[in-house]
FIKOLZA-1660 file (N, C-alpha, C; in steps of 0.1 Angstrom, whole numbers, plus 5000, padded with zeros to 4 digits):
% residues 127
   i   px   py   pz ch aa at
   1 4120 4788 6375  A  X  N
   1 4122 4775 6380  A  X CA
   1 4115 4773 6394  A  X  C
   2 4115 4781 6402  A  X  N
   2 4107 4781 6414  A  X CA
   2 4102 4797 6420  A  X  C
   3 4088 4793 6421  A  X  N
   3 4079 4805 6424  A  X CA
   3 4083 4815 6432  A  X  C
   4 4079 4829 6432  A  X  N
   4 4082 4839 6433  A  X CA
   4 4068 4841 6447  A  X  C
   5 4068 4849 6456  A  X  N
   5 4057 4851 6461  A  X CA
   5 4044 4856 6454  A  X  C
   6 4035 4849 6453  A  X  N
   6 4019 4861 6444  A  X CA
   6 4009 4860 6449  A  X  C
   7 4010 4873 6454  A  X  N
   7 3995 4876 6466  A  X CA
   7 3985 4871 6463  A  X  C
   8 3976 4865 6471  A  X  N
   8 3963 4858 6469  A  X CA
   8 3963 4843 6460  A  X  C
   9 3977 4840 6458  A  X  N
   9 3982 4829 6448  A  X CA
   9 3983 4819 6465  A  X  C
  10 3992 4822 6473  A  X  N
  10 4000 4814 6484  A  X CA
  10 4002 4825 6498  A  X  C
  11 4003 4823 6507  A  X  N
  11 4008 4828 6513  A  X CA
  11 4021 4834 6517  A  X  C
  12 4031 4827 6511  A  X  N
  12 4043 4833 6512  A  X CA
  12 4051 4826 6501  A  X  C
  13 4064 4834 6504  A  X  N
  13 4073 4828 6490  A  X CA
  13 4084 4807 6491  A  X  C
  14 4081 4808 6504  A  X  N
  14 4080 4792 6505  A  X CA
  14 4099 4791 6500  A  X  C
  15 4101 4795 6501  A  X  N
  15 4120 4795 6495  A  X CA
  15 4127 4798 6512  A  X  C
  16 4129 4785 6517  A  X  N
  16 4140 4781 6531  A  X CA
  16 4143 4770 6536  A  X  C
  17 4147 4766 6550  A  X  N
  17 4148 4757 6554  A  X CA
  17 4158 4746 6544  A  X  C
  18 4172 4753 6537  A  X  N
  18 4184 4743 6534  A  X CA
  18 4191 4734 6542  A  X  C
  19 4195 4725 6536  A  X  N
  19 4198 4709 6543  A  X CA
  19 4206 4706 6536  A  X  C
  20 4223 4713 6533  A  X  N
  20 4230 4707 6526  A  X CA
  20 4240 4697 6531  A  X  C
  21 4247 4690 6521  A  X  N
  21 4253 4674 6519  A  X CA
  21 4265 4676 6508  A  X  C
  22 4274 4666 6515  A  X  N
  22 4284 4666 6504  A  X CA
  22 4280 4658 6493  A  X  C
  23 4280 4662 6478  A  X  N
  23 4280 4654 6468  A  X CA
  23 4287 4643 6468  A  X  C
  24 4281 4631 6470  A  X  N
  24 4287 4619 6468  A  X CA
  24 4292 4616 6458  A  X  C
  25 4296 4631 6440  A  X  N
  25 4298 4618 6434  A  X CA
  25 4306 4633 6422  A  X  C
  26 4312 4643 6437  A  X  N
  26 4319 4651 6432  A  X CA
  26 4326 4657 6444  A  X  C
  27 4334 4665 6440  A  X  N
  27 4341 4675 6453  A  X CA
  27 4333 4689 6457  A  X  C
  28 4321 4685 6453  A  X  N
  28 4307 4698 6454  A  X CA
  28 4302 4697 6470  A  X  C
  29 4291 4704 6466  A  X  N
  29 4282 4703 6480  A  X CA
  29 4263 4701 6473  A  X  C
  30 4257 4700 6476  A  X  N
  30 4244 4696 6480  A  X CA
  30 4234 4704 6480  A  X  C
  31 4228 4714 6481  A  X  N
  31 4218 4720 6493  A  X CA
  31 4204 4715 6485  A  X  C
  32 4193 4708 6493  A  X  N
  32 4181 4712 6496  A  X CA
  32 4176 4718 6505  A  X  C
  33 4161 4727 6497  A  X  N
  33 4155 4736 6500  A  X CA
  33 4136 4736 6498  A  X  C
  34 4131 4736 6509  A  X  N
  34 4119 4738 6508  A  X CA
  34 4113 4749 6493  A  X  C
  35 4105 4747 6489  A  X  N
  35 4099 4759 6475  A  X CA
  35 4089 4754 6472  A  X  C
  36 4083 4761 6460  A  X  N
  36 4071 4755 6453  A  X CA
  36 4074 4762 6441  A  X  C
  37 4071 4754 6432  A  X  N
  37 4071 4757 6416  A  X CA
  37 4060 4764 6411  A  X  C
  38 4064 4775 6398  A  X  N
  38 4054 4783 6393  A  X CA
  38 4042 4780 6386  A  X  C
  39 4044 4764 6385  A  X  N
  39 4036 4761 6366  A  X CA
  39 4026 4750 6373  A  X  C
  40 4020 4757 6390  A  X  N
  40 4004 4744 6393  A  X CA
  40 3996 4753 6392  A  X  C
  41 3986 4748 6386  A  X  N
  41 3973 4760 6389  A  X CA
  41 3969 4759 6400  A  X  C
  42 3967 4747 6407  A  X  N
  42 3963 4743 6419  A  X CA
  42 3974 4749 6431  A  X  C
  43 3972 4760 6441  A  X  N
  43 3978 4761 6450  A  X CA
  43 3984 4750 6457  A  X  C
  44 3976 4740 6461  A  X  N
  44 3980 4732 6471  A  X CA
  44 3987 4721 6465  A  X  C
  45 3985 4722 6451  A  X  N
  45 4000 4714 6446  A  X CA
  45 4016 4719 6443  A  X  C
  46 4018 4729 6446  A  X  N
  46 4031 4738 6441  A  X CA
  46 4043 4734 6451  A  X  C
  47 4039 4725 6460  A  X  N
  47 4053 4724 6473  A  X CA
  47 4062 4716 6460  A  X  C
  48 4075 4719 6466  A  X  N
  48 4084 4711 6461  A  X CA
  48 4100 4709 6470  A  X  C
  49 4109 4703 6464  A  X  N
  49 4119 4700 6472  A  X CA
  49 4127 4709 6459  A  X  C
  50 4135 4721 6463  A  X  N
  50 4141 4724 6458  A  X CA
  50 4158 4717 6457  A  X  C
  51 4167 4722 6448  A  X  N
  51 4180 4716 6448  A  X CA
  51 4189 4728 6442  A  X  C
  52 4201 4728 6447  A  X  N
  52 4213 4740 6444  A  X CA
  52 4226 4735 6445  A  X  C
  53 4239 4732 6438  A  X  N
  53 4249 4729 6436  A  X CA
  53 4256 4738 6441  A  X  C
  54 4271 4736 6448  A  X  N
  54 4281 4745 6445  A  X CA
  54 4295 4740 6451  A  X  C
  55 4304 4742 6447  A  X  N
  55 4319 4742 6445  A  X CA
  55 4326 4742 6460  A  X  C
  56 4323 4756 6465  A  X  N
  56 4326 4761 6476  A  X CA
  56 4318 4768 6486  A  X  C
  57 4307 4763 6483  A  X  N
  57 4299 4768 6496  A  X CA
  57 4293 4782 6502  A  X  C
  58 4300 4783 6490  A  X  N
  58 4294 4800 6488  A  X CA
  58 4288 4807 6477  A  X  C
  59 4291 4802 6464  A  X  N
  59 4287 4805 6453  A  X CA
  59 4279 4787 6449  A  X  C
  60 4264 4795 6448  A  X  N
  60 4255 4784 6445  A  X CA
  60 4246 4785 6433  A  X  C
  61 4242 4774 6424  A  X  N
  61 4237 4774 6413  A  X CA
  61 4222 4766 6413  A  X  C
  62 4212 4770 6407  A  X  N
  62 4199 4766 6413  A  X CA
  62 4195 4754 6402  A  X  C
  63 4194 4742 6406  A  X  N
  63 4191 4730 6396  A  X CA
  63 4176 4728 6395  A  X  C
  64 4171 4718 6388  A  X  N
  64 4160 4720 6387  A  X CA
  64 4151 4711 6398  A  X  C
  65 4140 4712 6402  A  X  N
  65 4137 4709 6415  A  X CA
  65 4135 4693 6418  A  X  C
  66 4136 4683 6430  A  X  N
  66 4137 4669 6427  A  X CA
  66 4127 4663 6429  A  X  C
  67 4120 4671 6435  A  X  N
  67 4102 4662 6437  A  X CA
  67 4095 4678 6436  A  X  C
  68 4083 4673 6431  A  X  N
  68 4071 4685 6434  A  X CA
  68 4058 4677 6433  A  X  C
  69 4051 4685 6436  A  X  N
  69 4036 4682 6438  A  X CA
  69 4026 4678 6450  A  X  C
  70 4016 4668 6450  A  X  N
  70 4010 4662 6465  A  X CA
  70 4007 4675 6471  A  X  C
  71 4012 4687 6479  A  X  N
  71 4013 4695 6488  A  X CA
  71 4014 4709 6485  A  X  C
  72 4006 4721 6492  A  X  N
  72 4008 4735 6489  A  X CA
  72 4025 4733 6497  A  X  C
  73 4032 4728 6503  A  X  N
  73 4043 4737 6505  A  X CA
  73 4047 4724 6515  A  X  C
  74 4063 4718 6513  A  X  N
  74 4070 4709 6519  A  X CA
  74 4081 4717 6527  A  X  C
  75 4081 4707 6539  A  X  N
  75 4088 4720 6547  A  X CA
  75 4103 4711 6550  A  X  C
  76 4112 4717 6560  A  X  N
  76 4123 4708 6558  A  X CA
  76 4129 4692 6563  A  X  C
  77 4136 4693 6541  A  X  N
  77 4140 4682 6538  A  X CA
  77 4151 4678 6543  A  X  C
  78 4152 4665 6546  A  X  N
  78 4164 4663 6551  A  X CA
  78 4169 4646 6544  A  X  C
  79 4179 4646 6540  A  X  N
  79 4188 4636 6528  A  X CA
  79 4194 4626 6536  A  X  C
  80 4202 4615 6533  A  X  N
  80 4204 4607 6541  A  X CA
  80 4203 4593 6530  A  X  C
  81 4218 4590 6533  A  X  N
  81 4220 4574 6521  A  X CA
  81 4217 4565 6535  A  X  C
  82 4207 4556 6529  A  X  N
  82 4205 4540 6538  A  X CA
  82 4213 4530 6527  A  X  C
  83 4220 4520 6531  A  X  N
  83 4222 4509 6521  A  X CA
  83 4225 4514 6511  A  X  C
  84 4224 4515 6498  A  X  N
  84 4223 4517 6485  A  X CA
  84 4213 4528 6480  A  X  C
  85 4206 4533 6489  A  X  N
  85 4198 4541 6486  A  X CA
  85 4201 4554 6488  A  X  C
  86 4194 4567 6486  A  X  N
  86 4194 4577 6497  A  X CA
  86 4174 4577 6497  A  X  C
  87 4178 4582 6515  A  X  N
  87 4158 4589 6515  A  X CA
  87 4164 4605 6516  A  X  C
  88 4144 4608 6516  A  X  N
  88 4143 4619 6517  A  X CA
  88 4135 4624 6529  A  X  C
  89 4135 4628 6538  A  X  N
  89 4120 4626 6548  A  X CA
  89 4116 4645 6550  A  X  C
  90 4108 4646 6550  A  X  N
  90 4103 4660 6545  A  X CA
  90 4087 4661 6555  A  X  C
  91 4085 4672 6563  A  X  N
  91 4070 4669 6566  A  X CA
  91 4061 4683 6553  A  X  C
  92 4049 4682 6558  A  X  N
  92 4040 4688 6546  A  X CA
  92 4030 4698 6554  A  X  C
  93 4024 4706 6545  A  X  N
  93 4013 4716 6545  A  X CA
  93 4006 4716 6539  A  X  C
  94 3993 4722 6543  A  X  N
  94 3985 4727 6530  A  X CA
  94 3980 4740 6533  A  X  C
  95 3971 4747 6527  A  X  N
  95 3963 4762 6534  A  X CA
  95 3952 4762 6537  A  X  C
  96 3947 4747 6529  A  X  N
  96 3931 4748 6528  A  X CA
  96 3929 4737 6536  A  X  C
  97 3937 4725 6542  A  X  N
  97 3928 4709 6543  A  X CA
  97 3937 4712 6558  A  X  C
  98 3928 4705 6567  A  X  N
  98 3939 4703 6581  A  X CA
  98 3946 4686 6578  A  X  C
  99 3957 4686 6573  A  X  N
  99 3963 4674 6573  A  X CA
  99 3981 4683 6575  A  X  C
 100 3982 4670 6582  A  X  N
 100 4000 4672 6582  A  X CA
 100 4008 4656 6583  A  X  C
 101 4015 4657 6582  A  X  N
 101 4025 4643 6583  A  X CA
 101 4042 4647 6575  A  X  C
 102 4042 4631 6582  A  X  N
 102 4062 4630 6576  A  X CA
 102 4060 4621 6569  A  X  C
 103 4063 4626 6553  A  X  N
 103 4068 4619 6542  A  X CA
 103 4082 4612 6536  A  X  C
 104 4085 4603 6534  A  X  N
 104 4096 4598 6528  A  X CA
 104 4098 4591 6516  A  X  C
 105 4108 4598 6505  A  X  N
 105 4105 4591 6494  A  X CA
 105 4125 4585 6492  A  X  C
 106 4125 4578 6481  A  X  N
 106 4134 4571 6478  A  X CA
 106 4141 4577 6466  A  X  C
 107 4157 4575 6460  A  X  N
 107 4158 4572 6450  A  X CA
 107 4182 4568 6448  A  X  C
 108 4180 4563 6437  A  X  N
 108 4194 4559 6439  A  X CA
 108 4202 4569 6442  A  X  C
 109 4197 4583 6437  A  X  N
 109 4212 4591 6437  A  X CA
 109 4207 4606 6443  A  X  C
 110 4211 4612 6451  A  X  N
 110 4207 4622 6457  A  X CA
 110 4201 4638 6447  A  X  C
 111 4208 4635 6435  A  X  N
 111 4207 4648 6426  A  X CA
 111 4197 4643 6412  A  X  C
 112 4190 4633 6419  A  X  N
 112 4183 4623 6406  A  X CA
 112 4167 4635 6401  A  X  C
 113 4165 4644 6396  A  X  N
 113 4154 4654 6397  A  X CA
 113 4143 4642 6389  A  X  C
 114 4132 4644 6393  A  X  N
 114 4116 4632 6391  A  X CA
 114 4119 4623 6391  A  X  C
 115 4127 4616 6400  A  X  N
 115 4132 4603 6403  A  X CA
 115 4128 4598 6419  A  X  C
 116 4129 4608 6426  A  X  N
 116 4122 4607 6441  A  X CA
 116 4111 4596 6441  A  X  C
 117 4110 4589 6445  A  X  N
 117 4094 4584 6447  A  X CA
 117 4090 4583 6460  A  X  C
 118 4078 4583 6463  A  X  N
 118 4072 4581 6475  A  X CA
 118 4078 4568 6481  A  X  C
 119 4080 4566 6495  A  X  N
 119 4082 4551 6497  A  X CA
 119 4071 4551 6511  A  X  C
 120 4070 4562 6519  A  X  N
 120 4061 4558 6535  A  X CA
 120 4059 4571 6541  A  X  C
 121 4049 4573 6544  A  X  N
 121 4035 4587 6551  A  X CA
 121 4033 4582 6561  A  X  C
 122 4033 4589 6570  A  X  N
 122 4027 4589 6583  A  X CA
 122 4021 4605 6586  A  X  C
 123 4010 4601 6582  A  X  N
 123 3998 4614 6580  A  X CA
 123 3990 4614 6593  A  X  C
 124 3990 4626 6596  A  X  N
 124 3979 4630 6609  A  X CA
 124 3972 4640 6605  A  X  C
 125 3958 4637 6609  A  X  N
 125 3946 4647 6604  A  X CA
 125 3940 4649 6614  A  X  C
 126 3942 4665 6618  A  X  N
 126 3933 4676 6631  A  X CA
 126 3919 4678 6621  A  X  C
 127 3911 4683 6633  A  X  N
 127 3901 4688 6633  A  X CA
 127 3900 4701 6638  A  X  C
% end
C-alpha cells in the first residue's frame, strides 16, 4: 500500500510527519502521514497523503492512501473542517525540479480516499 525505501528509486522511505484528528464520525482517531505509493513509475509522482485508523491510539491500522500523485514526496499534512468542508494543506517536493509550495485540497469527509481535490497552490520556484 505504500512504498518501502528503493535505492536509486527515491531517496528515502518518505513514511512521517503524522497529524492526527478525532474521527468526526466515530469514537476513533485519525492519523495522517506523509508517504509515497509503490505503483508510479515516475519518481516524482509517488508523494502521497497517507491515512491510519485506530480505537485507542495505540494500536493503528493502515487505510488506503487519500491523495497521491502531482509530487515526488508531500510533506506535512495537516486536516482541519472549514464550514462543511474539511481542507487539507500540505507543502510539496520534488528531487529533480526546484519548485516548492503549499497546497490545499478539499473534500466532504476527512477519510474520503480519491476524493481530495485540489482547491489552491501557492507555488514558489528557486533557481
Amino acid at each position: 500500500m505504500y512504498e518501502e525505501h528503493i535505492p536509486g528509486h527515491w531517496y528515502d522511505r518518505a513514511l512521517r510527519d503524522p497529524w492526527v484528528i478525532k474521527d468526526p464520525e466515530s469514537k476513533g482517531w485519525l492519523m495522517f502521514f506523509t508517504a509515497r505509493v509503490p505503483d508510479r513509475c515516475e519518481a516524482n509522482e509517488g508523494g502521497a497523503i497517507g491515512l491510519a485508523t485506530s480505537d485507542d491510539l495505540t494500536h493503528w491500522q493502515l487505510q488506503p492512501p487519500v491523495f497521491t500523485g502531482y509530487f515526488g514526496q508531500l510533506e506535512v499534512p495537516q486536516d482541519f473542517e472549514y464550514g462543511e468542508r474539511w481542507s487539507q494543506r500540505y507543502t510539496e517536493s520534488t528531487a529533480q525540479h526546484p519548485v516548492g509550495g503549499t497546497h490545499y485540497l478539499i473534500t466532504s469527509h476527512p477519510r474520503a480516499p480519491g476524493q481530495w481535490r485540489p482547491a489552491l497552490s501557492l507555488t514558489v520556484i528557486t533557481q
